[in-house]
N, C-alpha and C positions, 0 to 999 in steps of 0.2 A: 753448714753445707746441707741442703735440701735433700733428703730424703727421695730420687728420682727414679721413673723408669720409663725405658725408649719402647717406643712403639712403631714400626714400621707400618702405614697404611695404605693398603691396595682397596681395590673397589670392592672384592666379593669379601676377599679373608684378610686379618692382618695379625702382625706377630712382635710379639714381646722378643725384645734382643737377652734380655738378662737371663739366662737358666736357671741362674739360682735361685730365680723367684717368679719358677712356673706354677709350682704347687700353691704360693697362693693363690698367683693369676685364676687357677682352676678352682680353688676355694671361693672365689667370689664369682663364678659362673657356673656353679656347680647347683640346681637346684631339685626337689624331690618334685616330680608329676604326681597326681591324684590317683588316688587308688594306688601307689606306690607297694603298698602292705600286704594285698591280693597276688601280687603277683608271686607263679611260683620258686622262678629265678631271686626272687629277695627271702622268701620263706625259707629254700634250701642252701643260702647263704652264698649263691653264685651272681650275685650283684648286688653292689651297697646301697641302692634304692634313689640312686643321684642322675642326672642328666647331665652329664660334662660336658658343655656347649665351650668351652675350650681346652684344647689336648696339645700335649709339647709346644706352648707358648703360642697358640695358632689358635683366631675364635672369628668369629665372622665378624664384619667391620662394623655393622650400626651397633655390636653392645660397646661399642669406645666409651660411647656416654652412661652409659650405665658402668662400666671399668672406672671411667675416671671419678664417678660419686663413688664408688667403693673405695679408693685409693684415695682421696681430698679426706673421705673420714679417720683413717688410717694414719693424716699428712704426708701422705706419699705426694708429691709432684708427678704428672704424666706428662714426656713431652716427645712429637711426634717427629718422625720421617717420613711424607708424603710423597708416597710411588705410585700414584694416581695419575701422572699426566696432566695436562692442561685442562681445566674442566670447560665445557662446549659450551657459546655464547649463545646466548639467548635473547632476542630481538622479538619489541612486543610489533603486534600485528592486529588486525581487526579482526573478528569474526562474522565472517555473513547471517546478518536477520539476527545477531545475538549480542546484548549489552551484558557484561560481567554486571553483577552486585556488585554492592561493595564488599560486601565481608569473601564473595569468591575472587576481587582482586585481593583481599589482604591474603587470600589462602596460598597465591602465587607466588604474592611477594613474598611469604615467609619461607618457601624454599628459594627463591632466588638470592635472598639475604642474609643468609645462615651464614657464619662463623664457628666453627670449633676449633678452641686449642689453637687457632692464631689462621686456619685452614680454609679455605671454601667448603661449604657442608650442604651439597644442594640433594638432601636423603632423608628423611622421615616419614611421619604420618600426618596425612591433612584427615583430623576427626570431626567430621560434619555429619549434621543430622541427616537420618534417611530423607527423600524426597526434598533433599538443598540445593542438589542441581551439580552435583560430584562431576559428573561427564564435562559441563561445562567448563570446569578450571582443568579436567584434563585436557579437553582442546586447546584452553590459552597456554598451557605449557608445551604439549606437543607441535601446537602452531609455530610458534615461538622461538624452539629448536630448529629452525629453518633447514639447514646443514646440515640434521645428524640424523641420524638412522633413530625412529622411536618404534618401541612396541608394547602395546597397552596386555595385561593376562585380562584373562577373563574365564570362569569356568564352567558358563551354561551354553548352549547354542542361542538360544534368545537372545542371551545376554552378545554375541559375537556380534548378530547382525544388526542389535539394535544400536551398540556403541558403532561401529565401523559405520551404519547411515546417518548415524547423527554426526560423527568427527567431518566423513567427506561432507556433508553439507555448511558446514559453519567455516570448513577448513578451505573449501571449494577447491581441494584435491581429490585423486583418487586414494582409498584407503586399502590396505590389503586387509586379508583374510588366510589365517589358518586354522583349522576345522570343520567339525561337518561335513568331512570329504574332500576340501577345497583346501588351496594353499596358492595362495598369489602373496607374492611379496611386492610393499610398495617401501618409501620413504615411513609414513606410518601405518604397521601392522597390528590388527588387532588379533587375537593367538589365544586361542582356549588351552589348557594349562594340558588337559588330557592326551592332547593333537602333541602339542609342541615335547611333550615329554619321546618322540621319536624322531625330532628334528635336535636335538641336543648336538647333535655333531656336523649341523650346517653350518657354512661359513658365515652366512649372513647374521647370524647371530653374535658370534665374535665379533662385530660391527655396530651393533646396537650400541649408541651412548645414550640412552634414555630410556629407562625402563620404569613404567606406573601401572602400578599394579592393583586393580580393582577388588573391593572383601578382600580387603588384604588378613582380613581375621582367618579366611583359610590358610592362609601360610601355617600353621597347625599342623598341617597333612604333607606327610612326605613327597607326594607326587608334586607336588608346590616348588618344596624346598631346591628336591633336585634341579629343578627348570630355572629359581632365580638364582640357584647357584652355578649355572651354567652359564648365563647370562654378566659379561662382566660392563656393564654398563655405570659410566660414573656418577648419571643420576638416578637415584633411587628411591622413588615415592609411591608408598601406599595412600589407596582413601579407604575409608567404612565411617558407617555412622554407628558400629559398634567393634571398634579393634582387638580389644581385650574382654576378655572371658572374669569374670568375678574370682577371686579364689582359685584361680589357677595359673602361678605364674610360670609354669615349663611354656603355657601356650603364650602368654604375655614374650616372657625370653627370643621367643623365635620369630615372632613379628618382630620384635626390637632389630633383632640379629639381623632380619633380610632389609628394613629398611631404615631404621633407628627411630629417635623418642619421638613424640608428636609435636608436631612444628604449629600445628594451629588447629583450632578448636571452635564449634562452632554450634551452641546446645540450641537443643529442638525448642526448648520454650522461649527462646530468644527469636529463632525463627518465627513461632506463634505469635509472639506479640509486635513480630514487626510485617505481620500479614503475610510470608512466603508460603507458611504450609499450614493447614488446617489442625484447630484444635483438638482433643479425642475425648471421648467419652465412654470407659467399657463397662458394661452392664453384667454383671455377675451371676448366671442364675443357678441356683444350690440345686444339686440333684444326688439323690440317697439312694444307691444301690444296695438293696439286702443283701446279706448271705455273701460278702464275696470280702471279706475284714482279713480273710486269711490267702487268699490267692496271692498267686504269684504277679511278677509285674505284667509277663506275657498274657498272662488269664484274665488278671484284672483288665487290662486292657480292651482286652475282647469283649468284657463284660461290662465294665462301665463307662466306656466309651462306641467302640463298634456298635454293641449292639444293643445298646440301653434305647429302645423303645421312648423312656422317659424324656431322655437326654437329645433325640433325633427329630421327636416332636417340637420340642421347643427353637429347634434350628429354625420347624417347616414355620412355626408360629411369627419368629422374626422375621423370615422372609419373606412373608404372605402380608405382613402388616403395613408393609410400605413399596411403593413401585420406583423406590431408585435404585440405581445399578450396586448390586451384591457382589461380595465374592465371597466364595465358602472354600477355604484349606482346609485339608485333612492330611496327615499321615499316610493310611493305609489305601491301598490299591480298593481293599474291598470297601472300604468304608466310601469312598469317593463314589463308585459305582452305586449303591443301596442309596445314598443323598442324591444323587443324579437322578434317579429311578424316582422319587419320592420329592421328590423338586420340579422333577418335569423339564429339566437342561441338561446341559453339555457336561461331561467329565472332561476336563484336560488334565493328564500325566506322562510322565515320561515314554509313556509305550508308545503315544501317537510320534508320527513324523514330523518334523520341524517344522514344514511350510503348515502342516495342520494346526500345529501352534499357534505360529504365527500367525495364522489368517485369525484363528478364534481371539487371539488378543488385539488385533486390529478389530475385529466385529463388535468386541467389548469394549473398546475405545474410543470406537466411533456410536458406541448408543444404540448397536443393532441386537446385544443381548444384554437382559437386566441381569439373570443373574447367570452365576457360573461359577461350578467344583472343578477344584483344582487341586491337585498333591503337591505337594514341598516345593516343584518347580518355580512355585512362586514367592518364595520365598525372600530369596536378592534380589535388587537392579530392576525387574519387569515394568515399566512404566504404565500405567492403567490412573492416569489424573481423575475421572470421572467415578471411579467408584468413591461410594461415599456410608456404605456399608460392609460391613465387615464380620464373617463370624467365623471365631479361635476352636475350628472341631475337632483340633490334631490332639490338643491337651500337650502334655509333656511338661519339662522342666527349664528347657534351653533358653538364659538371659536374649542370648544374639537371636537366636529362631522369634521368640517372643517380639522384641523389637524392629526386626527386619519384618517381619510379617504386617503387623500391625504400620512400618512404612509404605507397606505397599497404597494404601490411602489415605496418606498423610498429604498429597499432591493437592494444590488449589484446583478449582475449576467453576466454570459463571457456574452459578446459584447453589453451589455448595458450602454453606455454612461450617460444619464439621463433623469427622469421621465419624459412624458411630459401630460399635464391637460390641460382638458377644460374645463372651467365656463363659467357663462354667468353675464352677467346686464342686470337683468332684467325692463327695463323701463315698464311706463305707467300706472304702482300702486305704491301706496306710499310704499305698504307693502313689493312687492318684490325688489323695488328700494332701498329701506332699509337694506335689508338683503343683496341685493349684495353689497352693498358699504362698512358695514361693512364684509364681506368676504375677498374683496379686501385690506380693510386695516390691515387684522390678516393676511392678506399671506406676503404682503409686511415686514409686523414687522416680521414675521415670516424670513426674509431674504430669502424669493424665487425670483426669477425673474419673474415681469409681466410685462404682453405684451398683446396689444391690437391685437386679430385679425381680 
């Protein structure tokens, strides 16, 4: 006789019927977050330094798969009860002025073909490279649910109006919008994470059967959690073209949790050599800040990034050497302002207003500015095809930041050969010697070309 345990499955939670064998259940969902040991709650012995991502036999429903590898090593058998409903039919459709790939039909089909444990499983993560055309396969699935109420997150204001113009166009419906001040509800809503975390108790939400959730790698962040937990929609698909965070799996666990394992994958150097997105090249340049070996990370920063003189040159150097369209990210508020100044263009950050955004990224789109400082805003999702230069000023340590950035012009366009980036090594502190090295080695893994300049 099999070694068994029942599982009841609903859309957002689902729950272990056996009591007797919750404490494992919790032992195999139970994992330590980073920096665990700092905190002061685990030092004075008022928490065991674990994340219990399931409590009284109750976990959120995408870790089933991860439950059931835990339990198969074990020889435990899992076998379910499905209190999910009937899962909503989905009917392919065309999209106006737009041909799927192939590999963004395979990315469809693999949610719509999933089985788990004998079930319909139309829930995961589609992991596609930055600049593959994500939005795209979310139209053919939000199209597609013809019947059902979808709503896509999303968590910049760019990011609202650029997905909700591109769905109504391809979808040739009207699309809604909540955020930025605005809330129209359609058939498909697009819903900034921030906005909707005060619509949590609209009805129309309890109506949603189709929830896809854009950077799903922020699922991370509480304000996230609570909105897709809110949300009991029975299909449930993330995209990023970076889900998981290296070495940290509390944040792995909770993307799994909101939408479960990765159903299709889809690597940037495959897209490079099948011509979709452009090759990269980051160029390294060493700069030695004296005297700052012992500062702290906030100091050091000021010092060998802000305001290194050395380090702000070499930006102006890249910039001035070539007249194709630039972007420069930075971090700080002041840093973006002083490179703006000394550039002779536009700073865009969060403090301007949305339509002021928007128009400078349409200006920069359309080949009306070459170059342009930007803060973090541009980090996710921004479409900008035409730049073909690139310089890394923020520095820092962040795989996804790294990546996502560095997507920002990975996009084809006529006569652009391939991306090309500048970083730095930063010597002379520990902290930011640190951070460029591992930079270095996510770009490397990443399969870019570097190059010292």
């Amino acid at each position: 006789m099999p070694d068994r345990r029942t599982i009841r499955v609903g859309n957002v939670w689902s729950f272990m019927e056996e009591r007797q064998h919750w404490l494992e259940l919790d032992g195999w969902c139970a994992v330590h977050p980073n920096g665990y040991w700092f905190s002061p709650k685990y030092k004075r012995g008022l928490w065991d330094g674990y994340i219990h991502f399931a409590r009284n036999g109750r976990f959120p429903t995408g870790l089933l798969e991860w439950i059931e590898k835990k339990a198969s090593r074990s020889g435990i058998e899992i076998t379910v009860s499905d209190e999910r409903g009937n899962p909503p039919k989905w009917t392919p459709i065309g999209l106006v002025g737009v041909t799927l790939r192939d590999y963004q039909e395979e990315a469809v089909s693999a949610v719509l073909d999933t089985n788990f444990l004998g079930i319909p499983w139309p829930r995961g993560i589609i992991h596609m490279a930055t600049a593959s055309g994500k939005t795209n396969v979310l139209a053919a699935l939000a199209g597609g649910y013809g019947q059902v109420r979808v709503v896509i997150l999303v968590h910049r204001q760019e990011l609202l109006y650029q997905t909700a113009k591109v769905l109504a166009e391809v979808l040739g419906e009207d699309v809604g919008v909540i955020g930025d001040g605005r809330a129209v509800v359609e058939r498909v809503t697009v819903g900034m994470v921030q906005t909707l975390i005060d619509y949590l108790d609209e009805p129309f939400l309890q109506e949603v059967g189709v929830l896809l959730i854009d950077e799903c790698h922020r699922l991370n962040a509480m304000t996230h959690l609570k909105v897709v937990q809110a949300i009991p929609a029975y299909v449930r698909v993330g995209v990023s073209g970076t889900p998981f965070k290296s070495n940290d799996l509390a944040q792995k666990l909770r993307v799994l949790g909101t939408c479960g394992d990765v159903l299709y994958q889809k690597r940037a150097d495959e897209l490079v050599n099948e011509g979709f997105i452009a090759p990269v090249t980051i160029q390294y340049a060493t700069v030695m800040t004296p005297n700052a070996e012992r500062l702290s990370w906030p100091d050091a920063y000021e010092r060998c990034i802000v305001d290194s003189e050395e380090r702000n040159a070499c930006i102006q150097q890249f910039v001035d050497e070539s007249l194709e369209p630039t972007l420069v990210i930075v971090s700080r508020l002041l840093h973006g302002e002083l490179l703006a100044r000394r550039l002779e263009c536009t700073f865009v950050s969060g403090a301007e207003s949305s339509d002021f955004r928007q128009r400078v990224i349409q200006e920069m789109s359309a080949g009306m500015r070459r170059v342009l400082v930007a803060s973090t805003i541009f980090d996710e999702g921004l479409d900008v095809p035409n730049v073909s230069r690139l310089v890394l000023a923020a520095g820092g340590k962040s795989e996804i930041q790294l990546l996502q950035r560095i997507g920002r012009g990975m996009r084809v366009s006529t006569g652009k050969e391939r991306l090309e980036v500048l970083d730095f090594l930063d010597l002379g502190n520990r902290y930011t010697a640190k951070h460029s090295r591992e930079r270095i080695e996510t770009a490397a893994q990443a399969g870019f070309t570097v190059e010292e300049r």
